[in-house]
C-alpha positions in Angstrom: 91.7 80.8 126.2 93.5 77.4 124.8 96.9 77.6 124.2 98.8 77.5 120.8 101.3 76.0 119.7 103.3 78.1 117.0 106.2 77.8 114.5 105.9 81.8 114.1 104.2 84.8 113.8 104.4 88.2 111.8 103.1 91.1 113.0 102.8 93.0 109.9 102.4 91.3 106.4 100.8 92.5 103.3 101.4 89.1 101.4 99.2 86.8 103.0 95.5 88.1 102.3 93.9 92.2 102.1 95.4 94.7 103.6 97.9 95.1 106.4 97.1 91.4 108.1 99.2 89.6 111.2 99.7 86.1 109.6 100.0 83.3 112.7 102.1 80.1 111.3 100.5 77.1 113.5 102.6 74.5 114.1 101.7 70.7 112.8 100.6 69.7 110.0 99.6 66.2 108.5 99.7 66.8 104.7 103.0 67.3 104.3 103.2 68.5 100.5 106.0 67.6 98.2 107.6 71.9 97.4 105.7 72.9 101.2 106.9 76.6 101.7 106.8 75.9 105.7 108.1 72.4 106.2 109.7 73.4 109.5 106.1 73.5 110.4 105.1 69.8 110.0 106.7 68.2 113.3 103.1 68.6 115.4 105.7 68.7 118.5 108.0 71.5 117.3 107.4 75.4 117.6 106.3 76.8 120.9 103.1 77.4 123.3 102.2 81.2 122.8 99.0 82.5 124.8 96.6 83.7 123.0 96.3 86.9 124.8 99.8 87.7 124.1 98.9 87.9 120.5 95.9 90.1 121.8 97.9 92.7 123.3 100.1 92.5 119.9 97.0 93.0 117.8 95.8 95.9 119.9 99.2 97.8 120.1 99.3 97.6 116.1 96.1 100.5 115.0 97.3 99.7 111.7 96.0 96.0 111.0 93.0 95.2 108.8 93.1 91.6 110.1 94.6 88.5 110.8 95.7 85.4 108.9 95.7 81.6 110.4 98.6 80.0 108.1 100.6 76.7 109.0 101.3 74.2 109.7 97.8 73.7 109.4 95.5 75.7 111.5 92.7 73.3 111.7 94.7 70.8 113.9 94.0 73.7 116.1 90.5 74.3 115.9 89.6 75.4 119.2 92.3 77.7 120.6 91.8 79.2 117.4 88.3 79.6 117.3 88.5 81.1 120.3 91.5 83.3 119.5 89.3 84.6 116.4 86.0 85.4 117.8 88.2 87.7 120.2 90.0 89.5 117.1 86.7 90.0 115.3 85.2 92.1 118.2 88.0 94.3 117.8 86.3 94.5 114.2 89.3 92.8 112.3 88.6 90.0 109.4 89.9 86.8 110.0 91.4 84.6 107.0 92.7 81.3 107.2 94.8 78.7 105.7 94.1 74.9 105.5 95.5 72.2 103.6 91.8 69.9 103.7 89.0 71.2 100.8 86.0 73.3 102.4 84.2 70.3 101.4 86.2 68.2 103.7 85.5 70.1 106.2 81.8 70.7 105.8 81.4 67.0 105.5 83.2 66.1 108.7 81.3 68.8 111.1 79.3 65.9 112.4 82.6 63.9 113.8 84.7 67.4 114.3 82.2 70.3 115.2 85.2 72.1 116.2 85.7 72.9 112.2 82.3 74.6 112.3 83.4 76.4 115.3 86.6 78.3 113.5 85.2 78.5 110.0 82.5 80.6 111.8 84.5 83.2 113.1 86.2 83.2 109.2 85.9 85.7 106.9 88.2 83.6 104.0 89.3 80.5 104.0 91.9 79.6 100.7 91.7 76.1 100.6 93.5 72.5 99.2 97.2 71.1 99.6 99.9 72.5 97.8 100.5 71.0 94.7 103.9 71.2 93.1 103.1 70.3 89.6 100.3 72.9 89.5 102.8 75.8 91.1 101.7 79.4 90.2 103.7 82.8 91.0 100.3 84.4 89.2 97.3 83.5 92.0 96.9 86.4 94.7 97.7 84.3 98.2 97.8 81.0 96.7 100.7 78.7 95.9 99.2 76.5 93.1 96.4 76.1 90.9 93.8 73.8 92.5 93.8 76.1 95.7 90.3 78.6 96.1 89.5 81.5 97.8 86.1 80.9 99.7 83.9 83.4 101.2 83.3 81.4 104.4 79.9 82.9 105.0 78.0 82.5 102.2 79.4 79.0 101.4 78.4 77.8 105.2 74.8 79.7 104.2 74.7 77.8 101.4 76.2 74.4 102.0 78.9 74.5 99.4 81.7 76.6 98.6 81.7 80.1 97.1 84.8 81.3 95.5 85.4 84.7 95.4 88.4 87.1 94.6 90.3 89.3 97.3 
């Protein structure tokens, strides 16, 4: 498997999506949102490489986990090694959510010029979409930071062609 490069990870978090979820902060991002809770993960050449079977063996010592988030950074800079990474964690029949600063529809639109964001919103269960916006802030949204961020059931929106909220 492809290796990551990672501002962080924490093995047991119950704030970042259902259940008891490891949450993976990627490292690099190019949105760079004014109030960004992770700044310290924009510089794409900060962090460190982690192998993804080291985060494996974490995931399989830990019989508590319902799944794993992708957070940033943002996680689709890293398509592949995460894609890969995912389809691993969902055999051991966790859900995968992730993360991304770019809308679903961005994404959708490009997967002719970047297949690799087909690739990893596959292996998704949830994907919670759009940048951080300051002025729209919220305390109130489950997993989300402001207002104009969604939570999208990957599956039936990639069935569908367009996004699908839905509720965790």
């Amino acid at each position: 498997m492809k290796e990551l490069r990672l501002a962080g990870v924490i093995r047991e978090s119950i704030v970042d999506g259902p259940g008891m979820r490891m949450t993976i902060f990627t490292q690099g991002c190019p949105h760079h949102c004014e109030g960004c809770h992770n700044p310290q993960t924009h510089d794409f050449s900060g962090g460190y490489i982690s192998h993804p079977e080291n985060i494996l063996k974490a995931i399989d010592a830990d019989p508590i986990l319902n799944g794993v988030t992708f957070s940033g950074g943002e996680p689709f800079m890293q398509c592949d090694a995460l894609a890969q990474l995912a389809k691993e964690i969902r055999k051991r029949g966790l859900n995968v959510l992730s993360y991304t600063g770019f809308t679903f529809e961005q994404l959708y639109e490009n997967f002719d010029k970047h297949p690799e964001y087909k690739e990893l919103l596959e292996q998704c269960d949830w994907l919670i979409d759009g940048r951080f916006v300051l002025s729209q802030r919220t305390l109130n949204l489950r997993y989300r930071g402001s207002k104009n961020q969604r939570i999208i059931d990957v599956h039936k929106s990639l069935a569908l062609g367009k996004a699908v909220e839905t509720e965790l």
